[in-house]
ROSE-658325 format. One line per 10 residues: their letters; for each residue x, y, z of N, C-alpha, C, O, CB. Coordinates in nm, 4 decimals. Glycine has a CB too. Example, Ala and Ser with C-alpha at 12.3 -4.5 7.8 and 13.67 -1.06 7.14 Angstrom:
2
as = 1.3190 -0.5690 0.7800 1.2300 -0.4500 0.7800 1.3200 -0.3300 0.7800 1.4236 -0.3319 0.8465 1.1308 -0.4473 0.9046  1.2850 -0.2250 0.7080 1.3670 -0.1060 0.7140 1.2900 0.0030 0.7870 1.3409 0.1138 0.8039 1.4084 -0.0598 0.5725 $
END
This chain:
75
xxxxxxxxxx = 9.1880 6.8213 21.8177 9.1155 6.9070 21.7256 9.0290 7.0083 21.7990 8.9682 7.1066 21.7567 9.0302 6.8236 21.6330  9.0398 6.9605 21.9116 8.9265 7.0747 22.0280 8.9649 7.1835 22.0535 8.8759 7.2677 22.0652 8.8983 7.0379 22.1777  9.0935 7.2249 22.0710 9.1803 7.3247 22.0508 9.1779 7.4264 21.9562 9.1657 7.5464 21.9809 9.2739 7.2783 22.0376  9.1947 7.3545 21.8052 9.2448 7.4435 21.6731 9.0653 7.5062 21.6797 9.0414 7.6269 21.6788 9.3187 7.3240 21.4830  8.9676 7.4121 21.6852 8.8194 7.4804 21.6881 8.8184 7.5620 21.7912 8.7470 7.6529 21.7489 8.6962 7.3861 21.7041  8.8474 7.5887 21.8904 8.8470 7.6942 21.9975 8.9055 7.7915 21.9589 8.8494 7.8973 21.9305 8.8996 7.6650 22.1155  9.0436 7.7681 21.9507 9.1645 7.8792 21.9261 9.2028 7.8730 21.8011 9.2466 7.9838 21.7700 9.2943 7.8632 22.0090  9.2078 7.8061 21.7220 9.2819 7.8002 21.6103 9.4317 7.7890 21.6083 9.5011 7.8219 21.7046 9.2501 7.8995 21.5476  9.4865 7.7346 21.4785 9.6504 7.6931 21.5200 9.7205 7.7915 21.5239 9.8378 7.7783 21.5588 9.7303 7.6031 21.4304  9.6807 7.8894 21.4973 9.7984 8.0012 21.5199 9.7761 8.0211 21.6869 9.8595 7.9573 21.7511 9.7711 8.1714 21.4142 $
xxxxxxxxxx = 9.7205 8.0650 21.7344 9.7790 8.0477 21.8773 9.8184 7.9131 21.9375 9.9163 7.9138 22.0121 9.6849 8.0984 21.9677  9.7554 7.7978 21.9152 9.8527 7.6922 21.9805 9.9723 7.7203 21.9527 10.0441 7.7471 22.0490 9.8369 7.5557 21.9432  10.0608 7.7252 21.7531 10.1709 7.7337 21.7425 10.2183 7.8356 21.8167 10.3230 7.8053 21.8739 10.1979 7.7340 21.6334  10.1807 7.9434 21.8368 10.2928 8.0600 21.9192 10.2875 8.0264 22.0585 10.3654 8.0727 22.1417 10.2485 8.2378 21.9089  10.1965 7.9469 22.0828 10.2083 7.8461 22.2723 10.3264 7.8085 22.2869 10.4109 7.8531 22.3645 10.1183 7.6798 22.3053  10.3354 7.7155 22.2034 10.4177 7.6290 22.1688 10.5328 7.6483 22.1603 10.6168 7.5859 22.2252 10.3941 7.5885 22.0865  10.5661 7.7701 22.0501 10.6588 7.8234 22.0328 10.7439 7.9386 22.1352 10.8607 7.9716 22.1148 10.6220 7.8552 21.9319  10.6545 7.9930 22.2533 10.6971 8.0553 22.3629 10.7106 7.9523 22.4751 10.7570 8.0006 22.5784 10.6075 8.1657 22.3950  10.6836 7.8329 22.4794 10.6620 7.7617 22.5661 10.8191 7.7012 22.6094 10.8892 7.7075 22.5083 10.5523 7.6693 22.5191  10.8873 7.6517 22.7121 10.9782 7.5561 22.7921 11.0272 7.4388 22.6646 11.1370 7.3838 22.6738 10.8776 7.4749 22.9413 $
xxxxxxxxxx = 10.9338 7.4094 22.5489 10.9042 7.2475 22.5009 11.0087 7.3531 22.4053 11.0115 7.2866 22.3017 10.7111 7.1441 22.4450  11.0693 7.4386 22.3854 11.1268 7.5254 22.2429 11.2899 7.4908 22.2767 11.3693 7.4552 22.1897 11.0829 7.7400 22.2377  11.3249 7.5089 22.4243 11.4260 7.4933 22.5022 11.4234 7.3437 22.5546 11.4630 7.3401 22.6712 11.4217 7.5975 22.6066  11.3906 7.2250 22.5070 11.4077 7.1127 22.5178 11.3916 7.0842 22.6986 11.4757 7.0196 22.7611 11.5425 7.0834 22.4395  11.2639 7.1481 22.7646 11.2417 7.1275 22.8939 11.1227 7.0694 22.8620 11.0934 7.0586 22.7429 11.2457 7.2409 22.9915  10.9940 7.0010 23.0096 10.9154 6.9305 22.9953 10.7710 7.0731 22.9771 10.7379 7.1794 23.0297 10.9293 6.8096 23.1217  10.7500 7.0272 22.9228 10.5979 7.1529 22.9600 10.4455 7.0847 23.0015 10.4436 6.9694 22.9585 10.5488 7.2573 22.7868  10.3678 7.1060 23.0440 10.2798 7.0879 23.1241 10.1412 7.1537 23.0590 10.0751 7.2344 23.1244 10.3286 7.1401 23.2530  10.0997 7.1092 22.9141 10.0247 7.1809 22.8502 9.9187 7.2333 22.8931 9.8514 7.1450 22.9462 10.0019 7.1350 22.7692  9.8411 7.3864 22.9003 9.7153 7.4641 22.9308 9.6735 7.4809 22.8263 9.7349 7.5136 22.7246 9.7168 7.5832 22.9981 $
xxxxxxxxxx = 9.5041 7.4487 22.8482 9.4159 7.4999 22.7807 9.4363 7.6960 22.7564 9.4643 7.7757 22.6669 9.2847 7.4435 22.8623  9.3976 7.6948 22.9131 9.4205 7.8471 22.9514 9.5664 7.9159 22.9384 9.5923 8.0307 22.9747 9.3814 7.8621 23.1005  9.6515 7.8295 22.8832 9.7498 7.8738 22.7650 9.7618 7.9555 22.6300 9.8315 8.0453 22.5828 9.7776 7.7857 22.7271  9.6496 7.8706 22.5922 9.6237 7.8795 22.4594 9.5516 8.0462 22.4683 9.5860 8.1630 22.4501 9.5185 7.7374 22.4006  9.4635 7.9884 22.4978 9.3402 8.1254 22.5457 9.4141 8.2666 22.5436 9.4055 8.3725 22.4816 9.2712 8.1077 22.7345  9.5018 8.2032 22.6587 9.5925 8.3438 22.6781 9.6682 8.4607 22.5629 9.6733 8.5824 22.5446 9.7106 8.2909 22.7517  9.7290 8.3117 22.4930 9.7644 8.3763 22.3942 9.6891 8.4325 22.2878 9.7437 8.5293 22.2349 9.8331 8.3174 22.3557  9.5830 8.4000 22.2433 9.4979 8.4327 22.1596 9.4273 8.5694 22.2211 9.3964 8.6609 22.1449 9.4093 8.3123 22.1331  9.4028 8.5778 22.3685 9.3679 8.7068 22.4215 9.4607 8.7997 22.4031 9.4320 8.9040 22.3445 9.3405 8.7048 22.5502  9.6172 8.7691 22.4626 9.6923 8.8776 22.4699 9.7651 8.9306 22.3302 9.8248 9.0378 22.3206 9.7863 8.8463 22.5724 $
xxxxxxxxxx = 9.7518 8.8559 22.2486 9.8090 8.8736 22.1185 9.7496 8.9037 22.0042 9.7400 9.0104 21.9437 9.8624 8.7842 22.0903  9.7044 8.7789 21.9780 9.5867 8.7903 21.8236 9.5153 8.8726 21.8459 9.5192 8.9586 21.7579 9.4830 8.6726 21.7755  9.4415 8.8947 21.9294 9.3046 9.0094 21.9937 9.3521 9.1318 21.9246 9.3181 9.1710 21.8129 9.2933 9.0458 22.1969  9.4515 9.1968 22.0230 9.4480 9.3093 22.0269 9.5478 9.3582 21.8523 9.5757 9.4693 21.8072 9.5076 9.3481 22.1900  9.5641 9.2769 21.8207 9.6770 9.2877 21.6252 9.4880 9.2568 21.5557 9.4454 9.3446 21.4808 9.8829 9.0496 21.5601  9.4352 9.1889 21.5735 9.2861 9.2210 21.5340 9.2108 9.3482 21.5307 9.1762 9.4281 21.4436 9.2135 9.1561 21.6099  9.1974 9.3356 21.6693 9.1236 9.4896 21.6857 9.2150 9.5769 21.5842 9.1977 9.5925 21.4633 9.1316 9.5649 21.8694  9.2821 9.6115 21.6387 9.3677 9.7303 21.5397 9.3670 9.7471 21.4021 9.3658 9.8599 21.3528 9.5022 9.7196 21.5490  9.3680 9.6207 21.3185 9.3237 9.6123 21.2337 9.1609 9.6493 21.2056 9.1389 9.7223 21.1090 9.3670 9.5143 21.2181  9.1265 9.6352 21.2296 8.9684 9.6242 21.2444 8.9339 9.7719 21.2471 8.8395 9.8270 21.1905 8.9102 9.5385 21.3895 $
xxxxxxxxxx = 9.0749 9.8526 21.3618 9.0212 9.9974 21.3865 9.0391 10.0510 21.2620 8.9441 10.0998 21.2008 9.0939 10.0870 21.4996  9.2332 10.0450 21.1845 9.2712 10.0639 21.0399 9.1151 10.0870 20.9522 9.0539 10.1930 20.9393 9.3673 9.9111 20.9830  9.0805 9.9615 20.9039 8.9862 9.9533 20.8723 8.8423 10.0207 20.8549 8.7650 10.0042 20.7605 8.9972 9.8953 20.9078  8.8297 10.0778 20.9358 8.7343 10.1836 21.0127 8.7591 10.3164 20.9449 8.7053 10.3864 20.8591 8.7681 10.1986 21.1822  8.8733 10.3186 21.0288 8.9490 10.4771 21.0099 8.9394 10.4865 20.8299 8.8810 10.5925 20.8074 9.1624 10.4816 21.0835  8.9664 10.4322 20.7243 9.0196 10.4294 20.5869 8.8596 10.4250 20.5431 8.8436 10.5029 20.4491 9.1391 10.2887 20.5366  8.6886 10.3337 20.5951 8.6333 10.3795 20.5316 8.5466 10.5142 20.5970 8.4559 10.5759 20.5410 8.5816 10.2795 20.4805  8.5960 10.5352 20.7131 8.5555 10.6613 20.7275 8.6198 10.7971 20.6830 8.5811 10.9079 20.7201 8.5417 10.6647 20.8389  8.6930 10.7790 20.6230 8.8277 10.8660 20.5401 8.7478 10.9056 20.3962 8.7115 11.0050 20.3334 9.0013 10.7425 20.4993  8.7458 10.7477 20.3877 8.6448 10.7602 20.2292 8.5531 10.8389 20.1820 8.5627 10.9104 20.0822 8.5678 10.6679 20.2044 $
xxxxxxxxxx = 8.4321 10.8232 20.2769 8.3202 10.8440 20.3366 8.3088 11.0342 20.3308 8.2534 11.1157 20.2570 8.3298 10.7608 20.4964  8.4096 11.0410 20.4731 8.3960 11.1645 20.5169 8.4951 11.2390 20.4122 8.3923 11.2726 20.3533 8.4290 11.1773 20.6756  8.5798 11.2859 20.3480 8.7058 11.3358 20.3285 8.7622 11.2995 20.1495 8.8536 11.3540 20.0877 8.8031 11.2587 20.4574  8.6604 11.1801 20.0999 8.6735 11.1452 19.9761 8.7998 11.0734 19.9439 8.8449 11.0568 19.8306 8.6579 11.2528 19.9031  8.8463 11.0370 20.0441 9.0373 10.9880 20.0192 9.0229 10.8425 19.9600 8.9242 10.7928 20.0141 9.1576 10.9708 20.2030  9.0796 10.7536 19.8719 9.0402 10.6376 19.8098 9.1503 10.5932 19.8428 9.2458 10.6647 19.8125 8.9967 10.6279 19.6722  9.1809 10.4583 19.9175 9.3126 10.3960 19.9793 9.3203 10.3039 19.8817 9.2217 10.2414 19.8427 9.3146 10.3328 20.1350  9.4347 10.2892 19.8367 9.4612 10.1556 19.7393 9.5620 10.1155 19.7836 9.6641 10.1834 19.7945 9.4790 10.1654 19.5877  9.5480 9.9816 19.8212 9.6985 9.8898 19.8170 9.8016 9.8623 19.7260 9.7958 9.7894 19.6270 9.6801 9.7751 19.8328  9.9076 9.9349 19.7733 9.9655 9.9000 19.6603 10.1259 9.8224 19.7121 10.2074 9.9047 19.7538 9.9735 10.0453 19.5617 $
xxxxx = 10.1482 9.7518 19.7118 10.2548 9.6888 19.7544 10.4162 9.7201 19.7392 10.5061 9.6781 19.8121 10.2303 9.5866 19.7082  10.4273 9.8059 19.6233 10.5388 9.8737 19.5988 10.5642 9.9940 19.6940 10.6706 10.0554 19.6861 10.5335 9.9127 19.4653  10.4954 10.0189 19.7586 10.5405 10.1925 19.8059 10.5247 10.1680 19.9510 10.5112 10.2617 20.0297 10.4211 10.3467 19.7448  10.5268 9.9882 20.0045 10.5746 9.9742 20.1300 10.7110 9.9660 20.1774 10.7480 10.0010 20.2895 10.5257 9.8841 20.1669  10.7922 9.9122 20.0756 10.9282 9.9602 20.0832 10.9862 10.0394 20.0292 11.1045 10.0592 20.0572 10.9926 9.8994 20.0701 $
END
């Protein structure tokens, strides 16, 4: 449980799931595995989001543009 409170399960699962143990070899579990992945991955799909985010209420803000989600007009 020391793990999912550190990292949370989405990066263990994608450890896991990039890991040797996917291809039925032995793996040699890292902490600094986990980490990794949560640095090199989740981080930076965060940030970006985060920037999105930014950008749309400074759009608002500056420019009057009102973003609505709308789920139909993604495909």
């Amino acid at each position: 449980m020391e793990i999912f409170d550190e990292f949370g399960a989405d990066a263990l699962r994608l450890y896991l799931i990039t890991s040797p143990v996917v291809r039925g070899k032995p793996l040699k579990f890292k902490k600094e595995g986990v980490r990794d992945i949560l640095k090199d991955v989740f981080l930076p799909w965060y940030n970006a989001l985060r920037l999105l985010i930014q950008s749309c209420d400074q759009l608002k803000v500056n420019k009057k543009v009102n973003f609505i989600y709308d789920e139909k007009r993604l495909y």
